[in-house]
N, C-alpha and C positions, 0 to 999 in steps of 0.2 A: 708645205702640207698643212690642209687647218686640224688641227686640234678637236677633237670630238666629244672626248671624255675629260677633259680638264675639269676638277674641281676646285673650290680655295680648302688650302689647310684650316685646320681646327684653328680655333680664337679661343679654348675653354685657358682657363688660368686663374683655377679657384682653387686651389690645391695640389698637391705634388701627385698625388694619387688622379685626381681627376685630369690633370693635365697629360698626364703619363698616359691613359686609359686609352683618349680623346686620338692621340698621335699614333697610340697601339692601334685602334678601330679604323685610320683614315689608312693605314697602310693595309690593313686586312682588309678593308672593303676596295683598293686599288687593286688587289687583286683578282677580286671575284669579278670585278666590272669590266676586266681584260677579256673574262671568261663569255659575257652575255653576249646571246645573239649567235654563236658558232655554231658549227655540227661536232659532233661526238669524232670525227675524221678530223676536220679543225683541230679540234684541243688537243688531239693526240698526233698534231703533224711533226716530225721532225725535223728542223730548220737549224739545227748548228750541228756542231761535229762532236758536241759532249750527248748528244741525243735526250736535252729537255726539252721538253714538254710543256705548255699552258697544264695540261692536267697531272703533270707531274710533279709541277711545282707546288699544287693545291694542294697533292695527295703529301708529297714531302711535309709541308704547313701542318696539315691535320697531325701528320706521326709530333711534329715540334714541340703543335701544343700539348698535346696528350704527356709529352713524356716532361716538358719542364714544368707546367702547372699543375699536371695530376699526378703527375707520378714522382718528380721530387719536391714540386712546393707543398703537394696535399698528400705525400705520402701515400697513392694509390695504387694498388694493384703489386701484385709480386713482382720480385729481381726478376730481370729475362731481358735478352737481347732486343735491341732495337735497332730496327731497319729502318732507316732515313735515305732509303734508295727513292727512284724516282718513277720506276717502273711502275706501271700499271695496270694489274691485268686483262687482259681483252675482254674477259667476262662480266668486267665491271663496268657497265654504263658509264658516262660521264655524270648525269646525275647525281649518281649516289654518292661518288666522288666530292663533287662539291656540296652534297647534303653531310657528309660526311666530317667536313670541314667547318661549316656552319654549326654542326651540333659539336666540334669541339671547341670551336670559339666560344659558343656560351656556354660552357664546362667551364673553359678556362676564365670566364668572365664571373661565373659565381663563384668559383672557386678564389678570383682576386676580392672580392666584396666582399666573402665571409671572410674572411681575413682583414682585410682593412687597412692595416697596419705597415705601409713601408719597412719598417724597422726587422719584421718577423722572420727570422729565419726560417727556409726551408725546411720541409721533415725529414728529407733528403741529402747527406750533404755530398757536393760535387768537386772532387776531389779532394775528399778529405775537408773541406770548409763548408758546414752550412749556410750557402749565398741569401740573403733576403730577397722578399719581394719585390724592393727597389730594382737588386740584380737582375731579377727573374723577366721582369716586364722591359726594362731596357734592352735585357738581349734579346729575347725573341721581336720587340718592336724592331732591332738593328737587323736581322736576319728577315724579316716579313718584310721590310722596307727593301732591302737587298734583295728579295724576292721579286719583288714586285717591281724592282726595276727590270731585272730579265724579264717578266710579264710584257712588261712596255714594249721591249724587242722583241719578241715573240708575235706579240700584237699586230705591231706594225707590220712584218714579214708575212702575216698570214692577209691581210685585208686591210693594213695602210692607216689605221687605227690608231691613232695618238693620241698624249695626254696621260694624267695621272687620276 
């Protein structure tokens, strides 16, 4: 099967921050590009037996960043429960879903620049340790990547779609 969406990885390697950033970005944007070109039926087809979703794994993403960038690295918003479920309501368009998503990437992207600082401890700490930025940006780049490979299977299964 040829490959469609194949891009090259990041080349950036001017800093630990920038380089980190570069690798965060190429795996959030593999995910949104699994997304183009579908129906709103599409993204929301169910194809495995855990019953994810293309659009459920966005909306998953978006809760990710919100709660590890704004909510314990920037100290945003009150304690309260976080749902990291994958369901998505039928009343909610797919667009808004991955508009959704988009506006918390670059949340979570000014929110790493005003900072700057690999070093910076979260305002948050995550169990009992406030994790730095270093932490913060490697895991969710580990989970968005691991995302984004279910995207791939997903992809493929709806319309044969390969590539990263």
């Amino acid at each position: 099967m040829a490959e469609t969406q194949r891009r090259p990885v990041p080349r950036n390697d001017g800093g630990e921050l920038d380089t980190a950033l570069a690798f965060l970005t190429f795996a959030r944007e593999s995910v949104l590009i699994k997304t183009e070109g579908l129906s709103d039926e599409q993204l929301r087809r169910v194809l495995v037996a855990t019953g994810t979703t293309l659009l459920g794994l966005v909306h998953h993403l978006a809760v990710g960043e919100r709660y590890w960038f704004g909510y314990h690295l920037a100290g945003e918003g009150p304690d309260r429960e976080w749902d990291f479920g994958m369901d998505v309501p039928p009343d909610r368009d797919a667009a808004q879903v991955l508009d959704d998503y988009r506006a918390a990437v670059a949340r979570s992207d000014e929110i790493v620049r005003a900072i700057g600082d690999p070093d910076t401890p979260a305002a948050r700490a995550v169990d009992g340790r406030h994790l730095t930025l270093r932490w913060v940006v490697a895991h969710v780049t580990s989970e968005t990547a691991r995302h984004a490979g279910h995207a791939d299977i997903l992809r493929e299964l709806i319309d044969g779609t390969t590539g990263r």
